[in-house]
mmCIF entry with sequence, helices, sheets and N, C-alpha, C, O atoms, coordinates in Angstrom:
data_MODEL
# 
_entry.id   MODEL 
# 
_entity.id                         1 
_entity.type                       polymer 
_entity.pdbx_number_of_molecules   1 
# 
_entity_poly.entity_id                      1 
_entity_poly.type                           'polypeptide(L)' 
_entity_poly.nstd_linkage                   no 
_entity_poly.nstd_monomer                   no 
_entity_poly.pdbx_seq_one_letter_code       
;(UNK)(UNK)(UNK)(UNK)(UNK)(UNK)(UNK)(UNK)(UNK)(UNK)(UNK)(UNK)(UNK)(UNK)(UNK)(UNK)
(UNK)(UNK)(UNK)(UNK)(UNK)(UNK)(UNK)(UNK)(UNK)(UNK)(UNK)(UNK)(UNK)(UNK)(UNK)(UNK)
(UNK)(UNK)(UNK)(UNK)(UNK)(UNK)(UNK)(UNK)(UNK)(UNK)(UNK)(UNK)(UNK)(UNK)
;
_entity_poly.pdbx_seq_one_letter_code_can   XXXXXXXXXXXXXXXXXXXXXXXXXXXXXXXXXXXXXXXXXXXXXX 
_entity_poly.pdbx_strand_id                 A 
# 
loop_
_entity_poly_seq.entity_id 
_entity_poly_seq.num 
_entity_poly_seq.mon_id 
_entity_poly_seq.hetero 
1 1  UNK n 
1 2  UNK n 
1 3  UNK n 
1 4  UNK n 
1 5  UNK n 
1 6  UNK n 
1 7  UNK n 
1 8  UNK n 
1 9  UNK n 
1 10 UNK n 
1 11 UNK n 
1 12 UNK n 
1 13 UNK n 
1 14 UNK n 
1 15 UNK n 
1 16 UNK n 
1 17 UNK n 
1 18 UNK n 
1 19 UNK n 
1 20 UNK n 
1 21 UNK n 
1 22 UNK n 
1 23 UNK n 
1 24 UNK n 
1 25 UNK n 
1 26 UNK n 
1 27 UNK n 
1 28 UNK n 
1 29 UNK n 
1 30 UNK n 
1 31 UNK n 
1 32 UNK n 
1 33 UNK n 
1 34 UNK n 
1 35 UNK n 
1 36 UNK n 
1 37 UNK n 
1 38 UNK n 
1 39 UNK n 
1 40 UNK n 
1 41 UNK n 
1 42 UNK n 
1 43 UNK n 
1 44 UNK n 
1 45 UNK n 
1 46 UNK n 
# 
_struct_asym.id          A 
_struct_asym.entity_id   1 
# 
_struct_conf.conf_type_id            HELX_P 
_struct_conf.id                      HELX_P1 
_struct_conf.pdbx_PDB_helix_id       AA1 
_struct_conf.beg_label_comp_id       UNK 
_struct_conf.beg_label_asym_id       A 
_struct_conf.beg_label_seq_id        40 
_struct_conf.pdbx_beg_PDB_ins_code   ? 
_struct_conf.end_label_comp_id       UNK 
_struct_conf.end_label_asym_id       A 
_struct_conf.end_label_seq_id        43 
_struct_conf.pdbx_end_PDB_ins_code   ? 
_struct_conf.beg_auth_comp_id        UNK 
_struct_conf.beg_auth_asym_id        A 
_struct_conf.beg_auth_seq_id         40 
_struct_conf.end_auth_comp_id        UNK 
_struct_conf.end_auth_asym_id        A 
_struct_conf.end_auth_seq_id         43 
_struct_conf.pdbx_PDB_helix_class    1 
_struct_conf.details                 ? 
_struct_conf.pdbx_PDB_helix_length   4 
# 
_struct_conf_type.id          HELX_P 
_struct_conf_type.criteria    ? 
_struct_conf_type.reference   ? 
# 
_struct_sheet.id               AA1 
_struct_sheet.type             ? 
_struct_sheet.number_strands   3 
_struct_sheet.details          ? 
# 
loop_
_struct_sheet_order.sheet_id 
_struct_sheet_order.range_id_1 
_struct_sheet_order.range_id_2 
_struct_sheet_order.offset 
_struct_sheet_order.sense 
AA1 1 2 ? anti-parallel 
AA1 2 3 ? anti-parallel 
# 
loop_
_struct_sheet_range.sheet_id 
_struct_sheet_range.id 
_struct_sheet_range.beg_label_comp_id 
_struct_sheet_range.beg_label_asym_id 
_struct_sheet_range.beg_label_seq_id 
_struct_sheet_range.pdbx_beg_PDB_ins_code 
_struct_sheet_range.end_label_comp_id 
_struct_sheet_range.end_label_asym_id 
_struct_sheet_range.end_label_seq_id 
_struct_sheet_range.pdbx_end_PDB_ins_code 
_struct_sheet_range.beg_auth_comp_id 
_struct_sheet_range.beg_auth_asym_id 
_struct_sheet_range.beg_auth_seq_id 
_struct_sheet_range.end_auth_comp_id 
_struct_sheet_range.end_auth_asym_id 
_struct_sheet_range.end_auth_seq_id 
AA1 1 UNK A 2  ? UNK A 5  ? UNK A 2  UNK A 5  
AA1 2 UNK A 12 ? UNK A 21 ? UNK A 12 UNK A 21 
AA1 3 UNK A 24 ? UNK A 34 ? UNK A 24 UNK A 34 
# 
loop_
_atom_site.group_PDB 
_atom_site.id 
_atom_site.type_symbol 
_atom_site.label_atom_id 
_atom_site.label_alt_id 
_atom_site.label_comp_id 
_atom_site.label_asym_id 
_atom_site.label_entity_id 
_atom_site.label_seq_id 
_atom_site.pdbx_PDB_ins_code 
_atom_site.Cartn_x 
_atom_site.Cartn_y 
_atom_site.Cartn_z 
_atom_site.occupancy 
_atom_site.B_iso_or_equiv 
_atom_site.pdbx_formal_charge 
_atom_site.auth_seq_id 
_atom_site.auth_comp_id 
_atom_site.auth_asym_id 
_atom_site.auth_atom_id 
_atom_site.pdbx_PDB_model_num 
ATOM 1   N N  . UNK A 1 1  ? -82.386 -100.120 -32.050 1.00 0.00 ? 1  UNK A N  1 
ATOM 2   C CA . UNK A 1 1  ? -82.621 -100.315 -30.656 1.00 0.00 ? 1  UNK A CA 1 
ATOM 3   C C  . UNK A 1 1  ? -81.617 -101.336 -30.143 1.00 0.00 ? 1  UNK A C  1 
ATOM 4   O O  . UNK A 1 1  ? -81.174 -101.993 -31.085 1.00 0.00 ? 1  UNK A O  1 
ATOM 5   N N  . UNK A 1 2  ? -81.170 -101.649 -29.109 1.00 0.00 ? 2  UNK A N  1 
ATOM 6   C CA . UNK A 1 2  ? -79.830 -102.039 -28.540 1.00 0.00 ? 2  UNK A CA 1 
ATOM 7   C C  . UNK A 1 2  ? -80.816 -102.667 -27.044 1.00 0.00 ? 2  UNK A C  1 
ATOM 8   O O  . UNK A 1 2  ? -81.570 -102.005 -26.332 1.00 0.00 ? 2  UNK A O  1 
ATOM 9   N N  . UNK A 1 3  ? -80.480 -104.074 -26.939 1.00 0.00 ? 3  UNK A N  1 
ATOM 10  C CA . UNK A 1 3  ? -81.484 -105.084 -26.340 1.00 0.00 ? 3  UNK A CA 1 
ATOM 11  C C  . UNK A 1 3  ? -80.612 -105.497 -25.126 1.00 0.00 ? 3  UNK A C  1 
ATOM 12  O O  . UNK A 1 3  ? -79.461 -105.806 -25.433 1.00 0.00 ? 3  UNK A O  1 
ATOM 13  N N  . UNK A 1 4  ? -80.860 -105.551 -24.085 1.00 0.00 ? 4  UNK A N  1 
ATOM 14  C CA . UNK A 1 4  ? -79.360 -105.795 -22.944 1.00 0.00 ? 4  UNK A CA 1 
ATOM 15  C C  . UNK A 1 4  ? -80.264 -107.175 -22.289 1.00 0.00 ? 4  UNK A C  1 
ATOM 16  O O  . UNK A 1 4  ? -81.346 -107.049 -21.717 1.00 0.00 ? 4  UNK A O  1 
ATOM 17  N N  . UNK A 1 5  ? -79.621 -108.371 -22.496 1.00 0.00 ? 5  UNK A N  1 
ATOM 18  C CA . UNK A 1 5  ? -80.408 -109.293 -21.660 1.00 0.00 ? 5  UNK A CA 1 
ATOM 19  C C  . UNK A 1 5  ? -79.198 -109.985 -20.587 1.00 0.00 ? 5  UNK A C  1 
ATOM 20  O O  . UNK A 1 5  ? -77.987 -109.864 -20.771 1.00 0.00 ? 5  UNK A O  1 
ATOM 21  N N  . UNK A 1 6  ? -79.655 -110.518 -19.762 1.00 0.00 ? 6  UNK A N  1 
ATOM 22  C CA . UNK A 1 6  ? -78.688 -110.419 -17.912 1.00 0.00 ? 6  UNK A CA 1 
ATOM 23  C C  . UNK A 1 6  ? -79.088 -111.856 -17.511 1.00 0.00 ? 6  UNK A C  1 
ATOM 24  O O  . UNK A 1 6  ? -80.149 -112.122 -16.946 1.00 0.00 ? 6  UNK A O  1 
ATOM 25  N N  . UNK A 1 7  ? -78.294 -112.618 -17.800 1.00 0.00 ? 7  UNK A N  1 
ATOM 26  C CA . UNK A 1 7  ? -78.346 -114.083 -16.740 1.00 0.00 ? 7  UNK A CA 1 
ATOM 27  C C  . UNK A 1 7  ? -77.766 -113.608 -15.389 1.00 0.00 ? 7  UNK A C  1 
ATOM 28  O O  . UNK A 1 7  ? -76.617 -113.172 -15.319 1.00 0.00 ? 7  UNK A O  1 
ATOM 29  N N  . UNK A 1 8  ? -78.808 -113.727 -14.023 1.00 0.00 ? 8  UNK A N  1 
ATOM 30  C CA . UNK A 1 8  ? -78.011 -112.936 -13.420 1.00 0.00 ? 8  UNK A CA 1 
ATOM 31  C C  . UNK A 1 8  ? -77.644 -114.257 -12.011 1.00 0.00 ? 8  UNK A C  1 
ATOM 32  O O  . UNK A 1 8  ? -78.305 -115.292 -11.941 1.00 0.00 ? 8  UNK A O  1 
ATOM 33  N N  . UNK A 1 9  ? -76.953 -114.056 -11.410 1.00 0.00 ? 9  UNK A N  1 
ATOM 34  C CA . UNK A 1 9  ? -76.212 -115.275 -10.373 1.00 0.00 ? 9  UNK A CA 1 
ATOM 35  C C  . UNK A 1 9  ? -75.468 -114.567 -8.813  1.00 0.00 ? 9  UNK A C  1 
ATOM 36  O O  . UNK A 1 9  ? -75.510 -113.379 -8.491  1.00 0.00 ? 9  UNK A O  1 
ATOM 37  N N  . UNK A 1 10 ? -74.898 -115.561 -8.128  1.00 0.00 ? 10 UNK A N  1 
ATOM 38  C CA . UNK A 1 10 ? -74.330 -115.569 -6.730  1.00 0.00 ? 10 UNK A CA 1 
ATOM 39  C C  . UNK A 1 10 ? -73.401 -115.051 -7.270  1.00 0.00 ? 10 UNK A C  1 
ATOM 40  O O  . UNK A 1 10 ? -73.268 -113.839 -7.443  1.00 0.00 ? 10 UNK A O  1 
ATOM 41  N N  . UNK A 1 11 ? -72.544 -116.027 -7.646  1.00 0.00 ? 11 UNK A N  1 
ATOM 42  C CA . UNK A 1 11 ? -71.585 -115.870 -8.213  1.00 0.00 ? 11 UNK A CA 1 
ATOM 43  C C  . UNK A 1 11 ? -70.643 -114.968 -9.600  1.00 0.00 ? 11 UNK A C  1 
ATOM 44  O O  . UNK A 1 11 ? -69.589 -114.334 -9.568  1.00 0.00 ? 11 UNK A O  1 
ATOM 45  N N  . UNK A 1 12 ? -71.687 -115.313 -10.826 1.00 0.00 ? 12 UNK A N  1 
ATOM 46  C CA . UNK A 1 12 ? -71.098 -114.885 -12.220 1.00 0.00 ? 12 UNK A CA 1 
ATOM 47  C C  . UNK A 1 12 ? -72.394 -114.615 -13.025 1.00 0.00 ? 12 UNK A C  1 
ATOM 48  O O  . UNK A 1 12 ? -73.275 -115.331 -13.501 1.00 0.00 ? 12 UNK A O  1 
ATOM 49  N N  . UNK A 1 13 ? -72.144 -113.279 -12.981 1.00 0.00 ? 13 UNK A N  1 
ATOM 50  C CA . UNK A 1 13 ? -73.425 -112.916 -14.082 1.00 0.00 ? 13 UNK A CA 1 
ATOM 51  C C  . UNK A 1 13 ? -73.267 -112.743 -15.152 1.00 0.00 ? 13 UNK A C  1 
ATOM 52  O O  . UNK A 1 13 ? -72.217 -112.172 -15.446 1.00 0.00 ? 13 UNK A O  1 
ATOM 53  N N  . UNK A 1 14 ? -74.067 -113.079 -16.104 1.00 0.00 ? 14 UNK A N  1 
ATOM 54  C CA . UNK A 1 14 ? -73.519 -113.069 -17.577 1.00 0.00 ? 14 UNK A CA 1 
ATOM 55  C C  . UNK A 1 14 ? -74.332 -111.730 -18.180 1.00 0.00 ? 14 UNK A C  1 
ATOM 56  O O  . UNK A 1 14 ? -75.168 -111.123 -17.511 1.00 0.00 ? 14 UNK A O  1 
ATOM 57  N N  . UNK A 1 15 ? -74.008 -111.414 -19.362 1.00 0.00 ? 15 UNK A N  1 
ATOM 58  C CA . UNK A 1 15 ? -75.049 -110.339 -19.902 1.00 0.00 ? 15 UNK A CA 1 
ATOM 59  C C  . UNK A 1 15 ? -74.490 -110.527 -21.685 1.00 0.00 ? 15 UNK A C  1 
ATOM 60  O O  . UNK A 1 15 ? -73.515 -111.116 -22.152 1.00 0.00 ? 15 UNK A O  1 
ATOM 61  N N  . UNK A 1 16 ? -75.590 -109.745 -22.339 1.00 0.00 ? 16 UNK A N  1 
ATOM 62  C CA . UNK A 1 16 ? -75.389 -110.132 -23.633 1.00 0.00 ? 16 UNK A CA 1 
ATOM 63  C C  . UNK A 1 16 ? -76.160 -108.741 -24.261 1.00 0.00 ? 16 UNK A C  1 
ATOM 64  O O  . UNK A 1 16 ? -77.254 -108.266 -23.959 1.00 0.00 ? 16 UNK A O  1 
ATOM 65  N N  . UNK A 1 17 ? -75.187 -108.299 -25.218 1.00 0.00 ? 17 UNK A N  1 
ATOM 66  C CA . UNK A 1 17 ? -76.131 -107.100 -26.256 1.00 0.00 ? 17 UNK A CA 1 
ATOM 67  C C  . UNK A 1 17 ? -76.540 -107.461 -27.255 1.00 0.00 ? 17 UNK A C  1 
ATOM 68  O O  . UNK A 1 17 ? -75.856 -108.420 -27.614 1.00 0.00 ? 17 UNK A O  1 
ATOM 69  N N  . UNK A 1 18 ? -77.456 -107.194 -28.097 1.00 0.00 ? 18 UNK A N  1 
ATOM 70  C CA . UNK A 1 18 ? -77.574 -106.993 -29.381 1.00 0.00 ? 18 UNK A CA 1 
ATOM 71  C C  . UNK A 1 18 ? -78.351 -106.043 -30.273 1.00 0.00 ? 18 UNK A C  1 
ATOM 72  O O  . UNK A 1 18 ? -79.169 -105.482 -29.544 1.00 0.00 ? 18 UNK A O  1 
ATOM 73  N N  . UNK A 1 19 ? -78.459 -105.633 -31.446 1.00 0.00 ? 19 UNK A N  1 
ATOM 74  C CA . UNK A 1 19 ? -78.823 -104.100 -31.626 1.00 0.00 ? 19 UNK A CA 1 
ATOM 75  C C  . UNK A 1 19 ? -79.650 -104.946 -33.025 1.00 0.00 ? 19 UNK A C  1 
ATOM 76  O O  . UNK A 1 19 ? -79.143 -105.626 -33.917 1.00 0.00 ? 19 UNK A O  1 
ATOM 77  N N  . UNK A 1 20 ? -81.229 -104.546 -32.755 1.00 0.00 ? 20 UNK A N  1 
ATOM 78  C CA . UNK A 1 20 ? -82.013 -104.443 -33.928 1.00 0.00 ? 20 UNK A CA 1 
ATOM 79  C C  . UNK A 1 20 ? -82.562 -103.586 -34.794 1.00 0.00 ? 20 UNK A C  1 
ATOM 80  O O  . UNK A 1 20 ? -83.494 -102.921 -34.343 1.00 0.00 ? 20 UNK A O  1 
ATOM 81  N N  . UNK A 1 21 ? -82.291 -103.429 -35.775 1.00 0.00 ? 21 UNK A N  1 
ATOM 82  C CA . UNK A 1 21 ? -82.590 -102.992 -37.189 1.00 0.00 ? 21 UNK A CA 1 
ATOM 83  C C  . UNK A 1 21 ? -84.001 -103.713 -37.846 1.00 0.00 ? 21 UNK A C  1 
ATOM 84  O O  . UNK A 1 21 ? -83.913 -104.880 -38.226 1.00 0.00 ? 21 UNK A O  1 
ATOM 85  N N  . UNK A 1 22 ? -85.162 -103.062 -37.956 1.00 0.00 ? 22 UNK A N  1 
ATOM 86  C CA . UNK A 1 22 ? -86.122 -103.842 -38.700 1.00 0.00 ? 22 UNK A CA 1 
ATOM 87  C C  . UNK A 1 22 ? -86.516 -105.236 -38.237 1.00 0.00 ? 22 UNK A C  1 
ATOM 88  O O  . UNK A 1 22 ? -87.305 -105.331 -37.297 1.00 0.00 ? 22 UNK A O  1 
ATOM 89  N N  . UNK A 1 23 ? -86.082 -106.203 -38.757 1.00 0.00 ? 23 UNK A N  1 
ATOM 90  C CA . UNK A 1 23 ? -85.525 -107.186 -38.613 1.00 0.00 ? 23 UNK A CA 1 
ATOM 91  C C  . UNK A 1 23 ? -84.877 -108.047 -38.468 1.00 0.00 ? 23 UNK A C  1 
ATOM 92  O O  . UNK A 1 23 ? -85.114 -109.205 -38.123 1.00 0.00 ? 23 UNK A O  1 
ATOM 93  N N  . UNK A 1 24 ? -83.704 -107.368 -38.809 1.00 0.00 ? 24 UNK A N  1 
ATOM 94  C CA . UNK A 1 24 ? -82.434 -107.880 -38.362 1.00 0.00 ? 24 UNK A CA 1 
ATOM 95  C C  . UNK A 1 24 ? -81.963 -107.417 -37.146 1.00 0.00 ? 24 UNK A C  1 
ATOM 96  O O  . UNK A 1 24 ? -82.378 -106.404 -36.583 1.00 0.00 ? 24 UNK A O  1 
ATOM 97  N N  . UNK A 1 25 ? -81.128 -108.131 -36.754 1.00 0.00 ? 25 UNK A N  1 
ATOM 98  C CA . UNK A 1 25 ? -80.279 -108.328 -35.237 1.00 0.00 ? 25 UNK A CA 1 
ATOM 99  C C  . UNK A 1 25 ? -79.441 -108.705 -35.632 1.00 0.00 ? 25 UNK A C  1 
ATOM 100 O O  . UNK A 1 25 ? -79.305 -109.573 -36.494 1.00 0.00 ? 25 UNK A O  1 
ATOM 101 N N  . UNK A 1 26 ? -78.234 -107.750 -34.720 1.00 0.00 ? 26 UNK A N  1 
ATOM 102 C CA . UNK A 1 26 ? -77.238 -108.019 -34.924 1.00 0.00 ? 26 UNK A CA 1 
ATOM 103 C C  . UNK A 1 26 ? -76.555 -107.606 -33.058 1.00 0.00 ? 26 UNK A C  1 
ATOM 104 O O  . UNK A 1 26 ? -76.947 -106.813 -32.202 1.00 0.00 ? 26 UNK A O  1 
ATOM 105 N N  . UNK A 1 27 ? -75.176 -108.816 -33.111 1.00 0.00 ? 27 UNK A N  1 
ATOM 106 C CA . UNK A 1 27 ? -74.952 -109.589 -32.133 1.00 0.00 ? 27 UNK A CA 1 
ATOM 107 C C  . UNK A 1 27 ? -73.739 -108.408 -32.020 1.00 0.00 ? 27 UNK A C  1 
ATOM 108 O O  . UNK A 1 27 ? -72.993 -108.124 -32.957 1.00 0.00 ? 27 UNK A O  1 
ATOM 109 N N  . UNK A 1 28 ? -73.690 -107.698 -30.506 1.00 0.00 ? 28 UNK A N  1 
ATOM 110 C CA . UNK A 1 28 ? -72.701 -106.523 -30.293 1.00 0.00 ? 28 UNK A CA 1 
ATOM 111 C C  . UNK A 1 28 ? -71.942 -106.398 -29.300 1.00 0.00 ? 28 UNK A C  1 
ATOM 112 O O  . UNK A 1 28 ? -71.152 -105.456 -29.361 1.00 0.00 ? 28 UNK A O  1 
ATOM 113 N N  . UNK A 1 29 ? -71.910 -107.273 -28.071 1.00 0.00 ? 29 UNK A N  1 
ATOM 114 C CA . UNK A 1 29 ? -71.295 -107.839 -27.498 1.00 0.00 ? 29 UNK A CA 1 
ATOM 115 C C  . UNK A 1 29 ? -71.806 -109.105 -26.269 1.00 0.00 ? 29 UNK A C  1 
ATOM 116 O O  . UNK A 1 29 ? -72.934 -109.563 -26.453 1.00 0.00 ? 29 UNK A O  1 
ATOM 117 N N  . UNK A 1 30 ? -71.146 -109.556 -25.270 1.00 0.00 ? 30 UNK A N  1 
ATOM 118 C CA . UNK A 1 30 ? -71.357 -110.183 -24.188 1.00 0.00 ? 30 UNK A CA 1 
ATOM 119 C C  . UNK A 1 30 ? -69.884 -110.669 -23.140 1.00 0.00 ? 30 UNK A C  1 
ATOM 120 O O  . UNK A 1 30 ? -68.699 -110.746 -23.466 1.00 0.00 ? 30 UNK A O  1 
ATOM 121 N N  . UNK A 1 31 ? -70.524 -110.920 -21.873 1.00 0.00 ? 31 UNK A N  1 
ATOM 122 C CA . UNK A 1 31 ? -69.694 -111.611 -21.154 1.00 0.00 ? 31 UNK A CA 1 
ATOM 123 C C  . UNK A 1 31 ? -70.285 -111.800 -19.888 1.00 0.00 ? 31 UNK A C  1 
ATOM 124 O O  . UNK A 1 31 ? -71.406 -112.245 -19.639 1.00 0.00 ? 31 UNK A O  1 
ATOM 125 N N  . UNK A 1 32 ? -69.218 -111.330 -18.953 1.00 0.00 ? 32 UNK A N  1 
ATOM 126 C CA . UNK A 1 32 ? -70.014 -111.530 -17.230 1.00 0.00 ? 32 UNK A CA 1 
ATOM 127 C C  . UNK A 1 32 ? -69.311 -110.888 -16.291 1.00 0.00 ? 32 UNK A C  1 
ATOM 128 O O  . UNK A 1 32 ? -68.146 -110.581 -16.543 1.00 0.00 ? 32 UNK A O  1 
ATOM 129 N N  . UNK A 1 33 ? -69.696 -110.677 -15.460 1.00 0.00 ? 33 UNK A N  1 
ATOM 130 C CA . UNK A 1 33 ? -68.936 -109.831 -14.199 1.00 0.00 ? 33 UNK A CA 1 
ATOM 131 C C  . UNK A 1 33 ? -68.763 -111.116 -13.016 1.00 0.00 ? 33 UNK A C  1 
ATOM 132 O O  . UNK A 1 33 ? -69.649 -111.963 -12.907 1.00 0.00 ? 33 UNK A O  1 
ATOM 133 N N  . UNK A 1 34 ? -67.907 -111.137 -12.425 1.00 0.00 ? 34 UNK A N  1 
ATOM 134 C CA . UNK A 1 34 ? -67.952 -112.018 -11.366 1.00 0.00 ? 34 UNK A CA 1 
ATOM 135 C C  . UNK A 1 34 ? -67.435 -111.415 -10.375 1.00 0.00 ? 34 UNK A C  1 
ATOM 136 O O  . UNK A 1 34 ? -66.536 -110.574 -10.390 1.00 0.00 ? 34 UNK A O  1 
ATOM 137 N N  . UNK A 1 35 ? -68.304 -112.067 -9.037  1.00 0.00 ? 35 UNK A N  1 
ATOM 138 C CA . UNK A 1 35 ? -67.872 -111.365 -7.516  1.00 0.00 ? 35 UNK A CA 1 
ATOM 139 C C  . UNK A 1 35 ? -67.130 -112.246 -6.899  1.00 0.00 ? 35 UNK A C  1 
ATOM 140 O O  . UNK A 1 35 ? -67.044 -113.439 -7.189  1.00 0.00 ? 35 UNK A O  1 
ATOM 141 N N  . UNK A 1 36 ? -66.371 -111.467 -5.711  1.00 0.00 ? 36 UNK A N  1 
ATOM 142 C CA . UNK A 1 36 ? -65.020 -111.459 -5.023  1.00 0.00 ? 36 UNK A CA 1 
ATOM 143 C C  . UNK A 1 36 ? -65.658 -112.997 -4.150  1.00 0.00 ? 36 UNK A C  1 
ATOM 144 O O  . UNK A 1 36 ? -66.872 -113.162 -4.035  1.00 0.00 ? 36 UNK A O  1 
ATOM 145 N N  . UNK A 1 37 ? -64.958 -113.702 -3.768  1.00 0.00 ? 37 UNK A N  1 
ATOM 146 C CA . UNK A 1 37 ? -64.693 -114.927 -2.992  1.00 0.00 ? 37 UNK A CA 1 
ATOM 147 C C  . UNK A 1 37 ? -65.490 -114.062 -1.397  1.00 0.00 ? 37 UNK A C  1 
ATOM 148 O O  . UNK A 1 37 ? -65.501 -112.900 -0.990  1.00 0.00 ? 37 UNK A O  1 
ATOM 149 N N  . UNK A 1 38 ? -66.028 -115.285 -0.925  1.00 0.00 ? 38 UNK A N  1 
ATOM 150 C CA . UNK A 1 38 ? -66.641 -114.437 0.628   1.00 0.00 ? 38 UNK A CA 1 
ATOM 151 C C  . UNK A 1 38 ? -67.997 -115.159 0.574   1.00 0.00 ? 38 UNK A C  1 
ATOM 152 O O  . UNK A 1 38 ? -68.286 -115.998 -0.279  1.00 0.00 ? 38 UNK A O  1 
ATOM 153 N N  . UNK A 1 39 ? -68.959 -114.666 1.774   1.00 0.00 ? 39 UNK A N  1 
ATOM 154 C CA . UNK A 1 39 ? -70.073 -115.377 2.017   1.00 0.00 ? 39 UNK A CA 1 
ATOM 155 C C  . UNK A 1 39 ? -70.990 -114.618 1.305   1.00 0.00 ? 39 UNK A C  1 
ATOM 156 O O  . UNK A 1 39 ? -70.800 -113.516 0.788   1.00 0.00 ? 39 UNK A O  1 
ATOM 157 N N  . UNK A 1 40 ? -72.220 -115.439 1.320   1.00 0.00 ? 40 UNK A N  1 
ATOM 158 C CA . UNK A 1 40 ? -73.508 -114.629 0.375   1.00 0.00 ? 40 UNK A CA 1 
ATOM 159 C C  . UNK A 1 40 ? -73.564 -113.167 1.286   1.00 0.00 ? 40 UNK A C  1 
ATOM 160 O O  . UNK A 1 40 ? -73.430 -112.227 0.502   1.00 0.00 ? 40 UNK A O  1 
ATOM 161 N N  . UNK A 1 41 ? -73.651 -112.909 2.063   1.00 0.00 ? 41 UNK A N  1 
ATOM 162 C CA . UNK A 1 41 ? -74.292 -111.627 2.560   1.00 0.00 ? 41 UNK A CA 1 
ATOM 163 C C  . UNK A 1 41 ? -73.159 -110.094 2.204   1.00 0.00 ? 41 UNK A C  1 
ATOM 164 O O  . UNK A 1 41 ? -73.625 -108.980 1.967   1.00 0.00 ? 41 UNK A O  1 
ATOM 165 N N  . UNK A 1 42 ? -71.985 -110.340 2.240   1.00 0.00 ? 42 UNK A N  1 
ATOM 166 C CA . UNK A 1 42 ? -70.557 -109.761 1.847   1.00 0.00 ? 42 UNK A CA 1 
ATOM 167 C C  . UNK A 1 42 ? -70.726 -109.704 0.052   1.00 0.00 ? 42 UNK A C  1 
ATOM 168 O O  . UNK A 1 42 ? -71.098 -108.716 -0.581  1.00 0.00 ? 42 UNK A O  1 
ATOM 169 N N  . UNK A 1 43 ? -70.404 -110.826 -0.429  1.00 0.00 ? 43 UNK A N  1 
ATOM 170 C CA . UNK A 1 43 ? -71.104 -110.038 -2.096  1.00 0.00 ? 43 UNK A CA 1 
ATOM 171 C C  . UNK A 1 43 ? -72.416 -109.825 -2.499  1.00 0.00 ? 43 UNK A C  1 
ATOM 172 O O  . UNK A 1 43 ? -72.841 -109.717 -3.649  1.00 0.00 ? 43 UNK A O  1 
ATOM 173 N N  . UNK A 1 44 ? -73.115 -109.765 -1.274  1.00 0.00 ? 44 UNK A N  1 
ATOM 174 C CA . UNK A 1 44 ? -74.593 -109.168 -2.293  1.00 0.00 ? 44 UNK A CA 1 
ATOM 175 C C  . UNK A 1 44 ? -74.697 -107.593 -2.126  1.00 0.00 ? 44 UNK A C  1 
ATOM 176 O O  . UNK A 1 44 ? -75.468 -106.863 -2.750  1.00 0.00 ? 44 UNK A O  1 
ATOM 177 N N  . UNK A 1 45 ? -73.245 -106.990 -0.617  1.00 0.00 ? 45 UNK A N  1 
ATOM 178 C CA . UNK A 1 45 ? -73.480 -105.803 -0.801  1.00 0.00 ? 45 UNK A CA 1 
ATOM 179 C C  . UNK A 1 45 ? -72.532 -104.985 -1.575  1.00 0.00 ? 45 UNK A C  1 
ATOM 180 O O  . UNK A 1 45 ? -72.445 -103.758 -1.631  1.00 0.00 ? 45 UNK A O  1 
ATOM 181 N N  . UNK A 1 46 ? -71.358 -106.529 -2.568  1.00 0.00 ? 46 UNK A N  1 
ATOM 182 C CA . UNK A 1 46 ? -70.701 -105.235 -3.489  1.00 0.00 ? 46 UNK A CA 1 
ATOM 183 C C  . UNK A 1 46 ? -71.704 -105.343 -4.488  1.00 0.00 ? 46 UNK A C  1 
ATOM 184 O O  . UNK A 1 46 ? -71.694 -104.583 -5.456  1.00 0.00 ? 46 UNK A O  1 
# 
């Protein structure tokens, strides 16, 4: 199973995968998307 967890922001959202086996977990990627310069109402509709 493959687990998607989302720090999510104004600015820079982060996100993180990881894929469990039994008990084990294992770490499969991460990073963040960040939005364009502008006022709150302009990047909340990209």
């Amino acid at each position: 199973m493959r687990i998607l967890g989302i720090d999510p922001g104004l600015q820079v959202t982060g996100f993180g995968v990881i894929e469990s086996s039994g008990a084990q977990l294992r770490y499969v990627t991460s990073g963040c998307v960040k939005s364009g310069a502008g006022d709150l109402a302009t990047r909340l509709k990209s």
